[in-house]
N, C-alpha and C positions, 0 to 999 in steps of 0.2 A: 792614646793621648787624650787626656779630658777635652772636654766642649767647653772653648770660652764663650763668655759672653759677648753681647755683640756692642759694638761701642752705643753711646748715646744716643746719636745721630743717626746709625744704620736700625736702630730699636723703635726710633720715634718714627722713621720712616716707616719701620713695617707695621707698626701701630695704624698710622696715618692709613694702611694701604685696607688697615681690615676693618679698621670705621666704615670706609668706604663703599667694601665688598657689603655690610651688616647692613649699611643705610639702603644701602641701594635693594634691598631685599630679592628675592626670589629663589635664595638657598633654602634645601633641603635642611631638614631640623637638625639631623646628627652634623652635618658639616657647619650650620652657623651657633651649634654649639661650642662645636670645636677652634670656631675661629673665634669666640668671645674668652675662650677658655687662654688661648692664645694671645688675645687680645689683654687679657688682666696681669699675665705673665709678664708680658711688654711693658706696661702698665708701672708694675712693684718696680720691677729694672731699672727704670726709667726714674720713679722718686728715689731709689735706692742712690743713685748715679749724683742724681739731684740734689739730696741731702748730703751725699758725702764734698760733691765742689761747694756749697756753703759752708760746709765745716772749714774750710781747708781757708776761703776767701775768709771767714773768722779769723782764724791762728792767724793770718799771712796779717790782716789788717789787725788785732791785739798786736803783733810782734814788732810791727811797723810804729803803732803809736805807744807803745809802751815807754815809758821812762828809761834811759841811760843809767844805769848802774852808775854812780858815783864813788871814781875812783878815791880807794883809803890807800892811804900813805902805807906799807908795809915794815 
C-alpha cells in the first residue's frame, strides 16, 4: 500500500519539531543534514497543501459571487 502523506497539521508539526532539533544545535552533520533534508520535504507539502486550500477557497468564493444565470423563457 503506498505512503500517504501526512495531513497538514501532522506536516507542520513535524516541521515545527525539526526547526527545533536544527536550532538547538549539537547534531552530528550527517543527521542535521538529514533532518533539513526532511525538513524542506515538509516544507514543499506543506505550501503544496496550502496552495491547493486557496485554490479551492477561490472556486468556492468565484462560485458563490458569481451572477445567476438569467432564466430564458424556452
Amino acid at each position: 500500500m503506498p505512503k500517504r502523506d501526512p495531513s497538514f497539521e501532522e506536516a507542520y508539526r513535524q516541521l515545527e519539531e525539526i526547526v527545533r532539533k536544527l536550532e538547538a544545535g549539537g547534531l552530528p552533520l550527517e543527521e542535521g543534514v538529514s533532518l533539513f533534508e526532511e525538513g524542506m520535504r515538509l516544507a514543499k507539502l506543506c505550501g503544496r497543501q496550502l496552495d491547493a486550500a486557496e485554490l479551492r477557497i477561490t472556486q468556492i468564493t468565484a462560485e458563490a459571487t458569481a451572477p445567476e444565470p438569467s432564466e430564458t423563457p424556452t
